[in-house]
Structures are given as structure tokens and as C-alpha cells.
N, C-alpha and C positions, 0 to 999 in steps of 0.2 A: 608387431605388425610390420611387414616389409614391406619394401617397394613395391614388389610381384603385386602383394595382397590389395594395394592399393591400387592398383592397374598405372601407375607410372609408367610413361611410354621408356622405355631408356633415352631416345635422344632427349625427352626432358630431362632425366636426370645426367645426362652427360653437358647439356645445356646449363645445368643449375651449378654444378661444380665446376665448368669451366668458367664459373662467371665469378666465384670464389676466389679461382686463383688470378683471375683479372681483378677484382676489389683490392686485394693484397697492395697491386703493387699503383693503384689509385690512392686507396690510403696514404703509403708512405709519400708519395706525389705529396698530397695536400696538407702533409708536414707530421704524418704520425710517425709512429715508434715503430721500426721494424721487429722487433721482438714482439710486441703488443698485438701489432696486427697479424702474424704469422702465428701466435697463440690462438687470438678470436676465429680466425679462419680453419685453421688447421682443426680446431674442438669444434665447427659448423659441421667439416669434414668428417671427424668422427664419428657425429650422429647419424649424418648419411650412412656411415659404415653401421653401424650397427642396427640400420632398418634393411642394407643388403644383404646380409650376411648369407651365404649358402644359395645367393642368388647368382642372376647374369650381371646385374649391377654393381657387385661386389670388385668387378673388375675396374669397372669406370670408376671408382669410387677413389681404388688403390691407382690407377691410373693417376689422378687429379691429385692427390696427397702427393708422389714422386713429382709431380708436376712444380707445385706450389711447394717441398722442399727445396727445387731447384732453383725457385722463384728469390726465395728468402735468401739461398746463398749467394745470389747472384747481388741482391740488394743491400747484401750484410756487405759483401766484398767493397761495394759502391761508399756506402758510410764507413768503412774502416779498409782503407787502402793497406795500409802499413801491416795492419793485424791477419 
């Protein structure tokens, strides 16, 4: 079943994923593992993907995964300066 099928407006689902790559970096705030949380998020991510697939959604989806990529690099850089 996709997105479409389920009448998802897309700004909900651009709303849902954007709020994704906002948890990410809430989590690691409140003292998670940035590996851990960029795992759970990124596989939330996936699922989205795989109910848009072949949709309009499918863009917002890929959107919010490059988004919360950048997310995690930015926060991996933050906990390992040196590396």
C-alpha cells in the first residue's frame, strides 16, 4: 500500500520525515549514540520509502534521507573532531 493509496496529503508526509530528521539530532542532545539514532531513523525512513515508491512522495522521502545523512555527518564531525 502506498502513500497515494492511503490519501497521505504529501505535506503530511513531508511533515513526518522532516520531523525524523529533527528527532535525530534531539536524541543525540539528550545523550544518545549518534550511530544508534541515525540507524533507528534512517530504517523509519526506509519504510516511508518503500510505501512511496513509484509515487510523488518518493521524492520527499529521498529528500529527508540526504537531509538526515547530512544530519549525522554533521554530528558524527561534532563527537569525533580529530577523526
Amino acid at each position: 500500500m502506498s502513500i497515494y493509496q492511503t490519501k497521505m496529503p504529501l505535506g503530511d508526509l513531508h511533515a513526518a520525515c522532516q520531523s525524523i530528521v529533527t528527532r535525530l539530532v534531539d536524541y543525540v542532545r539528550r545523550g544518545g549514540s549518534v550511530e544508534l539514532g541515525y540507524l533507528m531513523y534512517r530504517n523509519q525512513l526506509q519504510g516511508f520509502l518503500l510505501f512511496t515508491a513509484g509515487t510523488a512522495g518518493e521524492s520527499i522521502v529521498k529528500h529527508a534521507q540526504n537531509a538526515l545523512d547530512a544530519e549525522y555527518r554533521r554530528l558524527k564531525s561534532r563527537r569525533n573532531p580529530g577523526e
